[in-house]
Kinemage of the C-alpha trace (Angstrom):
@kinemage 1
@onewidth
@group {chain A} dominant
@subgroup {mainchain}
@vectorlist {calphas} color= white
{ca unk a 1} P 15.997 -15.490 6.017
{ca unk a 2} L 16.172 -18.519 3.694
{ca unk a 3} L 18.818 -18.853 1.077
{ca unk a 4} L 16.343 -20.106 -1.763
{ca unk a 5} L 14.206 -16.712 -1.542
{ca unk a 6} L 16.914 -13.860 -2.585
{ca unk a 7} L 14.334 -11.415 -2.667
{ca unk a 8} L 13.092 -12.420 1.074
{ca unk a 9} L 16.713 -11.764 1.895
{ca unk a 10} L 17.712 -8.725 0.949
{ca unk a 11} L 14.570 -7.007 2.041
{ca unk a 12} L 14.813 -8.396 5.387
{ca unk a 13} L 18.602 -7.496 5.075
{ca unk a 14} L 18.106 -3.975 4.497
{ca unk a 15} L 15.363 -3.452 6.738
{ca unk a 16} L 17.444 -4.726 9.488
{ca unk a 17} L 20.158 -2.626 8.475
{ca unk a 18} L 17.547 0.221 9.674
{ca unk a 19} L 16.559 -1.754 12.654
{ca unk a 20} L 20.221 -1.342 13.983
{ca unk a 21} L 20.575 2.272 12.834
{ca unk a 22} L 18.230 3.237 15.116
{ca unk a 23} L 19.991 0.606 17.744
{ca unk a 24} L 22.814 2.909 17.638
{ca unk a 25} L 21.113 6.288 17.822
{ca unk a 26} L 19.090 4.421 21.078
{ca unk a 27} L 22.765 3.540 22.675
{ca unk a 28} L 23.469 6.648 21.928
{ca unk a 29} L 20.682 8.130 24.101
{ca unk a 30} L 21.840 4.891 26.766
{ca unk a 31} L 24.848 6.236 27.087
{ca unk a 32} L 24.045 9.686 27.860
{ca unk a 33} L 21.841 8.422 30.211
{ca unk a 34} L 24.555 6.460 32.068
{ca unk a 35} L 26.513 9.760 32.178
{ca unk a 36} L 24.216 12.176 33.088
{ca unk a 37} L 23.056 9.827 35.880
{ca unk a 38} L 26.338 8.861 37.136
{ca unk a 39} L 27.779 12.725 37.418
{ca unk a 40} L 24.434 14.559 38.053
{ca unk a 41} L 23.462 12.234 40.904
{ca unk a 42} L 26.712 10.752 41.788
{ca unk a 43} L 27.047 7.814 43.983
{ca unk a 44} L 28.173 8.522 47.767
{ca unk a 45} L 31.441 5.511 47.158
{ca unk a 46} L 32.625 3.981 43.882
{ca unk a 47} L 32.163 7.258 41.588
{ca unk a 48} L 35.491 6.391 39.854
{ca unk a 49} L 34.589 2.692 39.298
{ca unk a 50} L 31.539 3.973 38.044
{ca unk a 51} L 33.215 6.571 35.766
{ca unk a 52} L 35.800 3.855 34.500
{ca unk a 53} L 32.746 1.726 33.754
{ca unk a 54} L 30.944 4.483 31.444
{ca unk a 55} L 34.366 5.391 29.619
{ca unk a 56} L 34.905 1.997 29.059
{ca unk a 57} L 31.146 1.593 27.112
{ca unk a 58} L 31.513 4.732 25.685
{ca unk a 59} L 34.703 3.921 23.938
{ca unk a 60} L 32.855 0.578 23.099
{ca unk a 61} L 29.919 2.328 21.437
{ca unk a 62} L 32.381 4.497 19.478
{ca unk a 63} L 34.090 1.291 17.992
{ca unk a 64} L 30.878 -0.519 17.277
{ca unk a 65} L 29.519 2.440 15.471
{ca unk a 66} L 32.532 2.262 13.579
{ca unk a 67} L 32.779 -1.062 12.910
{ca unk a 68} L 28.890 -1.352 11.749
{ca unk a 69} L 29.615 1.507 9.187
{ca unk a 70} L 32.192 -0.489 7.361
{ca unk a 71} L 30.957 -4.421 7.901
{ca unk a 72} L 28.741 -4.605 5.536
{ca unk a 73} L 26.179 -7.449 5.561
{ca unk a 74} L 27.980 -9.639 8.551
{ca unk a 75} L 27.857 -6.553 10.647
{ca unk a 76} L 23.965 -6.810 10.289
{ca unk a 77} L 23.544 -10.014 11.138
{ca unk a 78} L 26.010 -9.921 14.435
{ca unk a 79} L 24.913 -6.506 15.617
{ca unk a 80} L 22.216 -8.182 18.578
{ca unk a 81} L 25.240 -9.348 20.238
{ca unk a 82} L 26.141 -5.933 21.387
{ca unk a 83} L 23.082 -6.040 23.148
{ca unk a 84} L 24.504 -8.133 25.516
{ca unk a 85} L 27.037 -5.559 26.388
{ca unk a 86} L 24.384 -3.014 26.978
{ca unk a 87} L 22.964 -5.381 29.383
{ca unk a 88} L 26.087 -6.442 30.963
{ca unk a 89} L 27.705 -2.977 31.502
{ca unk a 90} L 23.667 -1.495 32.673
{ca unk a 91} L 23.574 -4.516 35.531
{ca unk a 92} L 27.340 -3.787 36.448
{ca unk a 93} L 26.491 -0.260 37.231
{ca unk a 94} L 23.521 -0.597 39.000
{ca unk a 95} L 25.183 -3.206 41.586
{ca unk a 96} L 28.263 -1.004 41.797
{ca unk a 97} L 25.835 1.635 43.105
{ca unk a 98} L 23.432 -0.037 44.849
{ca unk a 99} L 25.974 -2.319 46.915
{ca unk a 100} L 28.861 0.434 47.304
{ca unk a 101} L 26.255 3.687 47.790
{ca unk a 102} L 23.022 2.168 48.735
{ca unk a 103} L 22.084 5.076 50.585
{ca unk a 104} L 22.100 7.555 47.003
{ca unk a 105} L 19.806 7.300 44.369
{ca unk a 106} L 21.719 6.538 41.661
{ca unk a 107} L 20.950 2.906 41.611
{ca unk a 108} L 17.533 3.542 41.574
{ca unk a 109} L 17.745 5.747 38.707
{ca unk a 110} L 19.798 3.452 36.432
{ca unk a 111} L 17.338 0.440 37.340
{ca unk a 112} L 15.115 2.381 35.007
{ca unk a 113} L 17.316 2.074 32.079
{ca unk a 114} L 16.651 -2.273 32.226
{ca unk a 115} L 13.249 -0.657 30.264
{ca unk a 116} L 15.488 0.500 27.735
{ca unk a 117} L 16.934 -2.855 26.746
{ca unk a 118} L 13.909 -4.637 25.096
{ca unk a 119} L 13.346 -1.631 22.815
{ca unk a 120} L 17.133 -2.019 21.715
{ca unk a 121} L 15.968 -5.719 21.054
{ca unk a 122} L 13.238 -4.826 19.097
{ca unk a 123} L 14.654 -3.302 16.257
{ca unk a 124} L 16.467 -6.499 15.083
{ca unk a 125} L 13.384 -7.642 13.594
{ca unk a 126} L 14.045 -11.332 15.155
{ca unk a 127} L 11.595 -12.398 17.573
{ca unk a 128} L 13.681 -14.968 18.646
{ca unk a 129} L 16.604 -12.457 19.319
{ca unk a 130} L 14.754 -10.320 21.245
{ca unk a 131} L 13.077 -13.172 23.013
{ca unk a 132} L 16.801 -13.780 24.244
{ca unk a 133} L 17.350 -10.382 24.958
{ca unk a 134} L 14.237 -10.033 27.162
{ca unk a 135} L 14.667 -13.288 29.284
{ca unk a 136} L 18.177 -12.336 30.700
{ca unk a 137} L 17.670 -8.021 30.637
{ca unk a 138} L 14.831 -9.213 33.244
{ca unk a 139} L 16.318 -11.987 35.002
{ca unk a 140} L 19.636 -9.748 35.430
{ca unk a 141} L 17.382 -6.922 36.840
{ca unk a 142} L 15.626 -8.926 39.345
{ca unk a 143} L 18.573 -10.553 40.679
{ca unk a 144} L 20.192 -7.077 41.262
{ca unk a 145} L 17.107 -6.170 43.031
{ca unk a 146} L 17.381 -8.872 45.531
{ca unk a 147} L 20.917 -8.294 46.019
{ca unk a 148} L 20.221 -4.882 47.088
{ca unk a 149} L 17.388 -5.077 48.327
{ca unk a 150} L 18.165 -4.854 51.658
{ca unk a 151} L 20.176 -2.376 51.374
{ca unk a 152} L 17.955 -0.161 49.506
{ca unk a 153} L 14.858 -1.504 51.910
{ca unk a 154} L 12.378 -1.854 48.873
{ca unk a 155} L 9.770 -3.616 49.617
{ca unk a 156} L 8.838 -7.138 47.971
{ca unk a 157} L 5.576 -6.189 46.611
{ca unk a 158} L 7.459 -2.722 44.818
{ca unk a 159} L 10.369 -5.337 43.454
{ca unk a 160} L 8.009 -7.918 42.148
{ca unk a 161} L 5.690 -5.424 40.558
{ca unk a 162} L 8.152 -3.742 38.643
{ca unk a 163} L 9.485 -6.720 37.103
{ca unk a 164} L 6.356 -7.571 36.254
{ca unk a 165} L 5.799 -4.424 34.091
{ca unk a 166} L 9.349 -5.301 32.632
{ca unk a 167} L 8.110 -8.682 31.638
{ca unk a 168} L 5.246 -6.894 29.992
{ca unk a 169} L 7.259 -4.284 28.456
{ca unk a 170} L 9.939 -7.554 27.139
{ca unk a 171} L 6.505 -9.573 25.966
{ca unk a 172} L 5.273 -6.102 24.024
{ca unk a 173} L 8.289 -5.899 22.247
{ca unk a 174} L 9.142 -9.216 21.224
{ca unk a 175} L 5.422 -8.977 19.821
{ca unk a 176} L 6.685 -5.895 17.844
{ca unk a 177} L 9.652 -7.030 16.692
{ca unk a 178} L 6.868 -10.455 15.258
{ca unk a 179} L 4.516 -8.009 13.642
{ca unk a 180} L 7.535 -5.890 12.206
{ca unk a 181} L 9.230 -9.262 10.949
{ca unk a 182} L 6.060 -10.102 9.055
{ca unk a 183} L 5.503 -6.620 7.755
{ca unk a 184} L 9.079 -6.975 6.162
{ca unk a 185} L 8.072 -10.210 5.042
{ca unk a 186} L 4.958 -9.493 3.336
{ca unk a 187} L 6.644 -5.766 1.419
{ca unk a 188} L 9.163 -8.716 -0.113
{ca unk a 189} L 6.889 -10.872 -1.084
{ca unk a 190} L 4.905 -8.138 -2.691
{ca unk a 191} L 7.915 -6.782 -4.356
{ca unk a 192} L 8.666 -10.530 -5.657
{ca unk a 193} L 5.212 -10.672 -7.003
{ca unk a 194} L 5.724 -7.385 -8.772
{ca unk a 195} L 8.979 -7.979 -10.484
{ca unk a 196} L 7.339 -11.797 -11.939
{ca unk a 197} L 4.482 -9.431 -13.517
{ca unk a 198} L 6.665 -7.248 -14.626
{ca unk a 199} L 8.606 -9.890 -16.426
{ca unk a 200} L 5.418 -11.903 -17.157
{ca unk a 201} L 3.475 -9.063 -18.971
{ca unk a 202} L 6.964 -8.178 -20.986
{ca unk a 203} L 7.038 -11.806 -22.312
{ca unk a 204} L 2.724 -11.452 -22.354
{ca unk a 205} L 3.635 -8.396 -24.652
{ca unk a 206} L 6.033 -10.057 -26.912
{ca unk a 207} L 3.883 -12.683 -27.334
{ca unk a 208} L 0.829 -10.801 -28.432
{ca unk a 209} L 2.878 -9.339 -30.995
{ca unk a 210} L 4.312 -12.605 -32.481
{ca unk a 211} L 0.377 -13.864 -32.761
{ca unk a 212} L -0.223 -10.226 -34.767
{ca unk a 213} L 2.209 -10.883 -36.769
{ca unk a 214} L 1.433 -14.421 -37.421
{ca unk a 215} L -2.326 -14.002 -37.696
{ca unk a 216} L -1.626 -10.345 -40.233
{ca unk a 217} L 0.885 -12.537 -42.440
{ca unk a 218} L -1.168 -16.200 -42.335
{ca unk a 219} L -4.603 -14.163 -43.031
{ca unk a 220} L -4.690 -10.963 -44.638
{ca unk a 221} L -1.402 -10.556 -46.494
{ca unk a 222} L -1.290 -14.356 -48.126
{ca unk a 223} L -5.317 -12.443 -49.382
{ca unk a 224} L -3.673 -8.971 -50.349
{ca unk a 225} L -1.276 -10.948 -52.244
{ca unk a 226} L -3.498 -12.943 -54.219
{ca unk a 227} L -5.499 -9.711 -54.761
{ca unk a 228} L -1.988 -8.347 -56.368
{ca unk a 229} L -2.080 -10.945 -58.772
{ca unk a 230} L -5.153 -11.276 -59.121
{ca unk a 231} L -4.979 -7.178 -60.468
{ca unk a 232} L -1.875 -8.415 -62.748
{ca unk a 233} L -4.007 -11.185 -64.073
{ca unk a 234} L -6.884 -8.765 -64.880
{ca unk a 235} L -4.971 -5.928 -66.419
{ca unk a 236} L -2.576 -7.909 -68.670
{ca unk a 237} L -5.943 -10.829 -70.342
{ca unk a 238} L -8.882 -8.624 -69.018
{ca unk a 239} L -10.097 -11.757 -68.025
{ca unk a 240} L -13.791 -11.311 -65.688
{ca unk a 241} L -13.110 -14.278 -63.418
{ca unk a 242} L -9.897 -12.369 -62.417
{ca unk a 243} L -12.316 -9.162 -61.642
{ca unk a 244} L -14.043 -11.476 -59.393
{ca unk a 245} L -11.563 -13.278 -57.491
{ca unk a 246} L -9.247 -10.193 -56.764
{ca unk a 247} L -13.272 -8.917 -55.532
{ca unk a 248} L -13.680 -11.741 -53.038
{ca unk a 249} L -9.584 -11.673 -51.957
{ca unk a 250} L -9.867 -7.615 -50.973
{ca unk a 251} L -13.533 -8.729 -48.840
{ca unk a 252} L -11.519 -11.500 -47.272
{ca unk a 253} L -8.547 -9.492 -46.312
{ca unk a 254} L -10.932 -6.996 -45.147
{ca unk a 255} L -13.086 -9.193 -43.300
{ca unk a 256} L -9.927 -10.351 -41.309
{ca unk a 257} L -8.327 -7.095 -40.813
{ca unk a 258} L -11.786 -6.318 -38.740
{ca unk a 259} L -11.478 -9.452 -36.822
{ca unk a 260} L -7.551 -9.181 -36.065
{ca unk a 261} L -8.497 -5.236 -34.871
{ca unk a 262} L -11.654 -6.380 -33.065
{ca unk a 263} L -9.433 -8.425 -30.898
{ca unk a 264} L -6.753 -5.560 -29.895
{ca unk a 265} L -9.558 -3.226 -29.341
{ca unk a 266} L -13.167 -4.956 -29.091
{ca unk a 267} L -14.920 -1.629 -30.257
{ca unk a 268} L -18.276 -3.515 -29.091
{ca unk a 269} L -17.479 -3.949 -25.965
{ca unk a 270} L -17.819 -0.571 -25.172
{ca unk a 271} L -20.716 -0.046 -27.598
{ca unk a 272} L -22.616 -3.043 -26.366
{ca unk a 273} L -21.154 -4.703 -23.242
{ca unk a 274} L -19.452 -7.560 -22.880
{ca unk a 275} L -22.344 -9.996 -23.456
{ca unk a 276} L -22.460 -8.858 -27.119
{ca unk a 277} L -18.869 -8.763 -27.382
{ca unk a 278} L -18.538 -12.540 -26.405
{ca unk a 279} L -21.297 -13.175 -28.582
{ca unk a 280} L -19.168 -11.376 -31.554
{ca unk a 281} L -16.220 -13.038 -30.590
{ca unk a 282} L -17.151 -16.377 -30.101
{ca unk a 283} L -18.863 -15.891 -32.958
{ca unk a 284} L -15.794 -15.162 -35.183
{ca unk a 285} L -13.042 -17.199 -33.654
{ca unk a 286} L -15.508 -20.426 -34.152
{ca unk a 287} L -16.282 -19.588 -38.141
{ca unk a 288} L -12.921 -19.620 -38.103
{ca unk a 289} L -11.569 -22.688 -36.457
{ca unk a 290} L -15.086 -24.803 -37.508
{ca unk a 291} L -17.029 -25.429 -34.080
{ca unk a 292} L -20.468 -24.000 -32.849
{ca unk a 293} L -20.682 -21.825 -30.461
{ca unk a 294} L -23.412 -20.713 -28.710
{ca unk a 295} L -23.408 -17.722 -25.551
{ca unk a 296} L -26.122 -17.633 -22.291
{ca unk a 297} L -25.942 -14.543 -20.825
{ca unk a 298} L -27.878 -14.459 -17.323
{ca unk a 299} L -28.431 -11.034 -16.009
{ca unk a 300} L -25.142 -9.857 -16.238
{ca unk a 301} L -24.679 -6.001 -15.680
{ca unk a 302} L -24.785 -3.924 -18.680
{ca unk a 303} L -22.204 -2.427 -17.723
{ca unk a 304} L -19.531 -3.332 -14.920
{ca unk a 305} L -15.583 -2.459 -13.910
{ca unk a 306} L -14.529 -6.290 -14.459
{ca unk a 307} L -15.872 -6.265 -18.006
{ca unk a 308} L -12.276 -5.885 -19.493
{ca unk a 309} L -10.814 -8.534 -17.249
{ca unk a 310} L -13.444 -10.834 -18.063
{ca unk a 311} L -13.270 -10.219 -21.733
{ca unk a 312} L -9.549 -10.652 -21.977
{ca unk a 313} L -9.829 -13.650 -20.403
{ca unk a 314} L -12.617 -15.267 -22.358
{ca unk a 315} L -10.330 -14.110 -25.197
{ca unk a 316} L -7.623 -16.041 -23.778
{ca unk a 317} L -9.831 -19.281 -23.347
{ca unk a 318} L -11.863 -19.067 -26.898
{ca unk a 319} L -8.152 -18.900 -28.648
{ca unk a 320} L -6.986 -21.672 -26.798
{ca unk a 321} L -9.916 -23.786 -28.049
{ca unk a 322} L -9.331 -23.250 -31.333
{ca unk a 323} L -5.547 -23.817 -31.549
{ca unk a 324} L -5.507 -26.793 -29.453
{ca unk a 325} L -8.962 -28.232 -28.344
{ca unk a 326} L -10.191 -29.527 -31.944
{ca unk a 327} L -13.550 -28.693 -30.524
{ca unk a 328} L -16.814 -29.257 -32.410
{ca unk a 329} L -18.774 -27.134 -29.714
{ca unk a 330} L -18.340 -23.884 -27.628
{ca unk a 331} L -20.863 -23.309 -24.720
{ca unk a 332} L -19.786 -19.710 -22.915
{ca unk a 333} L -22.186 -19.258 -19.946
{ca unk a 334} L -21.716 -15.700 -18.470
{ca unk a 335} L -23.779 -15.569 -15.120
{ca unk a 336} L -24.195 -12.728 -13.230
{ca unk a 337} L -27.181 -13.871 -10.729
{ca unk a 338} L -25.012 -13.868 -7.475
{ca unk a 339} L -21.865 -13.221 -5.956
{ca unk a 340} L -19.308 -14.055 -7.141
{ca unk a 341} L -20.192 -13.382 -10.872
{ca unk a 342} L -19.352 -16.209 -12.989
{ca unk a 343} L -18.010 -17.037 -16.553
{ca unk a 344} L -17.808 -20.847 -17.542
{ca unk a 345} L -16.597 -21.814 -20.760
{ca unk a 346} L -16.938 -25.682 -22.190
{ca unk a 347} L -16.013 -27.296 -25.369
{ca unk a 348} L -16.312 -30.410 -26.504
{ca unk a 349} L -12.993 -30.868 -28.006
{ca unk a 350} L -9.858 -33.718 -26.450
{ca unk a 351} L -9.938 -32.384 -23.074
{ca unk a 352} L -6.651 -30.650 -21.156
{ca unk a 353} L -4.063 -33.416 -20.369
{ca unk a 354} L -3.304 -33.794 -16.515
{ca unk a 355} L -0.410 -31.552 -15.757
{ca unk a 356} L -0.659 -29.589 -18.891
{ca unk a 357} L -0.959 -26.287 -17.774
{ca unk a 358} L 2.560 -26.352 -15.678
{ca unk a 359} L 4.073 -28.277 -18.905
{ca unk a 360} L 3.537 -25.298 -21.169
{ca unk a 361} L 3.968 -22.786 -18.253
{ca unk a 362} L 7.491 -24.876 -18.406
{ca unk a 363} L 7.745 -24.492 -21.722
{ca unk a 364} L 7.650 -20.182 -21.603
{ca unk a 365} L 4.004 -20.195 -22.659
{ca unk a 366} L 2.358 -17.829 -20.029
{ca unk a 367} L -0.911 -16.249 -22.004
{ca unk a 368} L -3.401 -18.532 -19.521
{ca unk a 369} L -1.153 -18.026 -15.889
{ca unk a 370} L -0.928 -14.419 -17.079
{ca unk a 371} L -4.337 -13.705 -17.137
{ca unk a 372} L -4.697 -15.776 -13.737
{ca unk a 373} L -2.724 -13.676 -12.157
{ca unk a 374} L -4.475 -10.578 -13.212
{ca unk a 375} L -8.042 -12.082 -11.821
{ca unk a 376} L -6.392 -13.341 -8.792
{ca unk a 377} L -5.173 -9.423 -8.290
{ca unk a 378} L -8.845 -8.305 -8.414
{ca unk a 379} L -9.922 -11.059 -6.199
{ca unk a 380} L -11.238 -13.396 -7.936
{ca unk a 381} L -10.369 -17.083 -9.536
{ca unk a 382} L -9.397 -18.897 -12.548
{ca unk a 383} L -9.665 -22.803 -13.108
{ca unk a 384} L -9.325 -24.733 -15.889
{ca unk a 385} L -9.538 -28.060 -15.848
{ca unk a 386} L -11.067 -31.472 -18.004
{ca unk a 387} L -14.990 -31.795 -18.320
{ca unk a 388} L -16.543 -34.836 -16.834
{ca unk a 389} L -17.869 -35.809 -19.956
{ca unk a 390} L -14.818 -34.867 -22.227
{ca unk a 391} L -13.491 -31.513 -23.269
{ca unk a 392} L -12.368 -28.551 -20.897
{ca unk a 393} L -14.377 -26.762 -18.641
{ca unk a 394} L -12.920 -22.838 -17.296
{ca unk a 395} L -14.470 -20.951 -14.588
{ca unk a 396} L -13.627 -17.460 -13.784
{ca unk a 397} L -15.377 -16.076 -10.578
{ca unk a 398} L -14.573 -12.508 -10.004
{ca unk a 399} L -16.438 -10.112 -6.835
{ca unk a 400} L -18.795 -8.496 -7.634
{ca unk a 401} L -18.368 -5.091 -7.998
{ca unk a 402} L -20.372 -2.618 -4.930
């Protein structure tokens, strides 16, 4: 867990939190065990030692249980050093057996238990943790094999094999506990990613209102206005050219109430597809702001599921040439002839500065990254970036749909 990613942290945190809730429930069920097979097939010598031994861990369990309950966040990150105990008090009974009773079975049945240990490991979701479990859970059990393995007259092949499998079983689970710590990794990462859109579209939000505003009180209002006094003029001298100009205010404002609802709701996109809608709106934003522009379609679709995205986006793009590109052209180039399908759009205008696009991102304005990050969550790709020959040249690539 790294301090500069708080959101990496506290997933990981609380999933590890789980990981050693079900540690407990498993010592739990390890403890029983030790019980059961201490008292149901007692050792011949030593049951007492033995007994001590599992009141002992049993009283330990208890405490740890305890203690996890009310330590919070350093409980978490300490709790894999109980595994050690687990280990320690499993090898101590199974030599107490073995060397004091080697003619019983209950050795043999607690050896099982060492099998136990790297699932207990597991659930820290640290590899490396229960890569340190794992080395010493086997190295512990094969050493108490050889010590009693005389006494117990297992064979070398039988020893060596069943290490081996608990080698396996260690390697298997410090795999898991890999695959579960990138799981954890990738649901934070995901939920990081969610709460920046979140914010991102808020702010995207706010700003599309401020631009309504702006473009309803710097178009059609300063028009309506006029028209008002225009009507004052006309009623109070009757005057004709007053007739006339309050005529050609009301068509103006009218004209740009159209455009400023075209662009919440692009009514011909839907009518006519999106290569008529770019057509419409390239159309209007470059009457507007004084350039030419001029749309090649090339066999897009008529009518596909990334026709929104890509009109948004061209949206973005064409507004961004007018405000700040002081363009005399517009090419858009919409080509849908492979895969991925294509939009390019060029103007000749001053070209994007190096490093501009972080310096407004800096600066709060997030329209452009926005919209990447909405084509980048359907797959595809935004660049922007300076022509070779002047100006600035975007290209979105999105999949084509199946």
């Amino acid at each position: 867990m790294t301090r500069a990613d708080p959101q990496l942290q506290a997933t990981v945190l609380e999933h590890a939190r789980r990981g050693v809730q079900l540690q407990i429930v498993l010592r739990a069920l390890l403890l029983l065990f030790f019980a059961a097979t201490v008292f149901a097939v007692p050792p011949g010598r030593g049951l007492l030692a033995c007994a001590i031994v599992v009141a002992a861990y049993a009283v330990w369990v208890v405490a740890f249980t305890v203690w996890f309950r009310g330590g919070g966040t350093t409980a978490v990150r300490f709790a894999w050093l109980a595994l050690f105990v687990d280990l320690a008090v499993l090898t101590t009974l199974a030599l107490l057996t073995d060397l004091l009773a080697p003619e019983s079975w209950t050795g043999s049945v607690l050896a099982a238990a060492f099998g136990l240990i790297p699932v207990l490991a597991a659930t820290q979701l640290a590899p490396g943790v229960c890569a340190a479990v794992v080395g010493p859970t086997v190295l512990l059990s094969f050493v108490a094999g050889v010590i009693t393995q005389e006494a117990n007259a297992e064979p070398w092949s039988s020893l060596l094999l069943r290490h081996v499998l608990l080698a396996g079983v260690g390697a298997g689970c410090v795999g898991l506990s890999r695959i579960q710590r990138s799981r954890v990794t990738t649901i934070a990462g995901l939920l990081r990613d969610r709460a920046r859109l979140v914010d991102e579209l808020s702010d995207l939000e706010t700003r599309e209102r401020r631009d309504l505003a702006e473009s309803l009180h710097d178009g059609a209002l300063q028009y309506v206005l006029a028209a008002r006094q225009d009507a004052e003029d006309a009623r109070d001298t009757g005057d004709p050219a007053a007739f006339d100009r309050l005529d050609e205010a009301l068509a103006t404002s009218s004209k740009l109430l159209r455009s400023t609802v075209s662009q919440l709701h692009p009514a011909v996109l839907e009518r006519a597809g999106l290569a008529a809608a770019l057509q419409d709106l390239a159309t209007t934003t470059g009457s507007r702001a004084g350039f030419t522009a001029n749309v090649e379609v090339r066999d897009w679709p008529e009518r596909s599921p990334v026709d929104a995205l890509v009109y948004r986006t061209a949206r973005e793009l064409i507004t961004n040439v007018a405000k700040h590109a002081r363009a005399s052209t517009l090419d858009v180039v919409l080509d849908g002839t492979g895969d991925p399908l294509r939009l390019t759009v060029t103007d000749g205008g001053v070209g994007i500065p190096d490093g501009a696009a972080d310096h407004s991102l800096a600066e709060g304005h997030i329209g452009l990254p926005s919209h990447a990050v909405r084509v980048e969550a359907a797959g595809g790709r935004l660049t922007v970036q300076r022509g070779p020959a002047g100006g600035t040249v975007a290209i979105l690539e999105v999949p084509r749909p199946a």
